[in-house]
N, C-alpha and C positions, 0 to 999 in steps of 0.2 A: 289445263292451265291452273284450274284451282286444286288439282291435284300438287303443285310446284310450287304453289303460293303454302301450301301448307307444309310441304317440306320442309321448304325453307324455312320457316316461320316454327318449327320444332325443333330444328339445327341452330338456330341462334340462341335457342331457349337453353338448351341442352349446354351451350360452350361458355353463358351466362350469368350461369345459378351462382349465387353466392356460395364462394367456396369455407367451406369448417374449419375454421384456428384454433388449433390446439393450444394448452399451454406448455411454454416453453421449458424444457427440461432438463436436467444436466445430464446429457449424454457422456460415455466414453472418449468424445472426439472435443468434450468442452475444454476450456482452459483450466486450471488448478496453479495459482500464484504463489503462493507460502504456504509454507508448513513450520511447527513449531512443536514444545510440549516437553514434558521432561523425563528423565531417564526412570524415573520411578514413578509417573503419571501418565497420562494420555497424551498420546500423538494429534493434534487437529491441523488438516489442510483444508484451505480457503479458496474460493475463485468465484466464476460469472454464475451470474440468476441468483447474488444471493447463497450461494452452496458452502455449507460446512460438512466435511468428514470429519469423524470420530473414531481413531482406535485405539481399545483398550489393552492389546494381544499383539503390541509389537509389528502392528503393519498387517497383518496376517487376516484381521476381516477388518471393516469397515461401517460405521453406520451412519448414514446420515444425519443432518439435528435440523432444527427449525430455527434459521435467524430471522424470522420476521420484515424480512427485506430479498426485492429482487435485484439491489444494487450489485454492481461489481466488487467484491472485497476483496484487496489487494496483498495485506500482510497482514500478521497473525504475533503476538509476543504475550509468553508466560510469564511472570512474575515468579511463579513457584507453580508448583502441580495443582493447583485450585483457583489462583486469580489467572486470569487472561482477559487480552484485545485486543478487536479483529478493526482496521481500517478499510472504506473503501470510500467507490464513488459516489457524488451529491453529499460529501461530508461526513458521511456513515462511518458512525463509533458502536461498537457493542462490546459490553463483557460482561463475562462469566465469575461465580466465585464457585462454583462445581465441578472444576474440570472440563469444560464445555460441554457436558448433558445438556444445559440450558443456557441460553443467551439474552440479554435484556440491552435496548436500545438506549444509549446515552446524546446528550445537547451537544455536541459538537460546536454551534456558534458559528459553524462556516458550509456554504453548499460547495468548496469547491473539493477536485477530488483526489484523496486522502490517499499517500502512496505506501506509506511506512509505518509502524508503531515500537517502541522499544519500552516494556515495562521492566525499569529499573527497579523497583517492588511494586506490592500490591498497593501499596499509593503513589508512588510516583511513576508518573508515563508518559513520555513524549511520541508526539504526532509529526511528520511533515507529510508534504504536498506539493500540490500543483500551486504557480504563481507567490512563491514564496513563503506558500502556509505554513509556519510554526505554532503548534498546540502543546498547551501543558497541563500536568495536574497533580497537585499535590491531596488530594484528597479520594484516590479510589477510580478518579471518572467522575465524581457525583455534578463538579463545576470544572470549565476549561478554561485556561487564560490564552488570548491570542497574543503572540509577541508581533511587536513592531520590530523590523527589521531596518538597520539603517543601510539601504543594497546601495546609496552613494557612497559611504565608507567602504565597505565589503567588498564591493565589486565597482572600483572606482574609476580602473580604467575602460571598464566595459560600457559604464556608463558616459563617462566624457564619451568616447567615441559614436556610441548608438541613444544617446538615450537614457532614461530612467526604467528597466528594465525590472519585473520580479521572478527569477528561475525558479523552475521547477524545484523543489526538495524530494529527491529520489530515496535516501536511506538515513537513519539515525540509530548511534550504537552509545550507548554507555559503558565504561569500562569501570566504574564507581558512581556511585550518587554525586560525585560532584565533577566528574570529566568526562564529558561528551564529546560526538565527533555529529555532523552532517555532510553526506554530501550531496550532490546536485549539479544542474547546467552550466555550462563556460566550463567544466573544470573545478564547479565551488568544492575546496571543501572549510568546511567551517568549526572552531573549537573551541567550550567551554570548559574549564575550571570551576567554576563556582555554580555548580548546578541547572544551568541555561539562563541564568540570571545577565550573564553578558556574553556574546559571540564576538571571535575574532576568525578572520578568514586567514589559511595557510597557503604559502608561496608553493609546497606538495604539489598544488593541481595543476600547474601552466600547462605541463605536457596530457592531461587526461580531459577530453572535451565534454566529455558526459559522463559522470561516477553514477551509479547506479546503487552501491550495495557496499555497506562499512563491516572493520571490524575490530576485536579492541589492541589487534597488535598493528591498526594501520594499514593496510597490504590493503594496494589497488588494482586489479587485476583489470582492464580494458577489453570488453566485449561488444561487436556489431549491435549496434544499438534498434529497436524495432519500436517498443514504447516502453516507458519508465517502470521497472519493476524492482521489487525486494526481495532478492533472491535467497536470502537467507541469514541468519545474525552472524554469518561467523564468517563473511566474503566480503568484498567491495571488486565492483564492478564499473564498466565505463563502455569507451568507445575507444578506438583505433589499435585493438592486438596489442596492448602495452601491458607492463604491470609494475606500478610503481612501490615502492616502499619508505616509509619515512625515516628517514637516519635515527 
């Protein structure tokens, strides 16, 4: 009997032990959400734990780099072959003036999470997000202005009908320093002239219920939606197998 008692009593120990956590690591099987860089500089693609690749060779090898964060970074936009900025989740801003060798943490001013970034140059850069977030900055990154969005003008009938609503802001493209596009949820998509200084929403989106991804000749291409991504500066993406174009 006390032969049994002690069995068991080593069998629970055994199935008990506190197991070892490793840290989490970016495996071959992790996500990778954008990619950017320019024809005569470095390629860098972005995604979960925090993960920057670096290559200098055209794709051909790869090196990791150190962002100082295990956030999710969602997109990636070059200014020229030496400024860049990486967005992600809890507000996460970083950028580089080396080609992404090295990455340094900027004030973003918001935890929510950061889907897009479009560097129109090395000082001007806009940000969107999650629940309506628009960031800007004219100086580098160094300070962000948050824009107030008026979504009862913007999205007037969505709001009469539901509410007071702030969608997602999925992608932003500049085609000049002073004409911008966003788009986002319901269908938004949204257009400045004068530098992001005022938005106006385009009649474009009725037929696309989720844009995901802009570009500067317009062109909406409608993609099976899973979660809000930035697929690339030179696409616009959505939901329901469409693809629209603006006259």
């Amino acid at each position: 009997m006390l032969y049994l008692c002690w069995y068991f009593l080593a069998s629970y120990l055994e199935h008990h032990q506190a197991v070892k956590v490793d840290e989490k690591m970016l495996t071959p099987h992790d996500d990778l959400f954008a990619v950017d860089g320019s024809a005569d500089g470095n390629t860098i693609v972005v995604g979960k734990f925090g993960s920057i690749l670096l290559s200098a060779d055209g794709g051909k090898s790869w090196q990791a780099r150190s962002s100082g964060t295990a956030q999710v970074l969602s997109a990636v936009s070059f200014a020229d072959k030496t400024h860049g900025f990486v967005v992600g989740s809890g507000g996460t801003l970083l950028a580089t003036d080396d080609g992404g060798a090295t990455w340094r943490a900027q004030n973003s001013g918001t935890k929510e999470h950061l889907l897009a970034v479009h560097a129109v140059s090395a000082n001007q850069i806009f940000a969107v997000g999650a629940f309506g977030t628009l960031l800007s900055s004219s100086d580098g990154g160094r300070s962000w202005l948050k824009h107030d969005m008026k979504w009862e003008v913007l999205i007037e009938r969505i709001v009469k009908e539901g509410g007071l609503v702030e969608p997602n802001l999925n992608a932003v493209h500049f085609a000049s320093p002073e004409s911008g596009w966003i788009a986002g949820e319901f269908g938004l998509i949204l257009h400045t002239n004068d530098g992001g200084r005022n938005w106006n929403s385009n009649a474009m989106a009725v037929t696309c219920r989720n844009c995901t991804a802009l570009n500067s000749s317009t062109i909406a291409t409608a993609l099976p939606r899973v979660r809000p991504v930035h697929c690339c500066r030179r696409a616009m993406a959505g939901n329901s197998g469409q693809r629209l174009m603006r006259p």
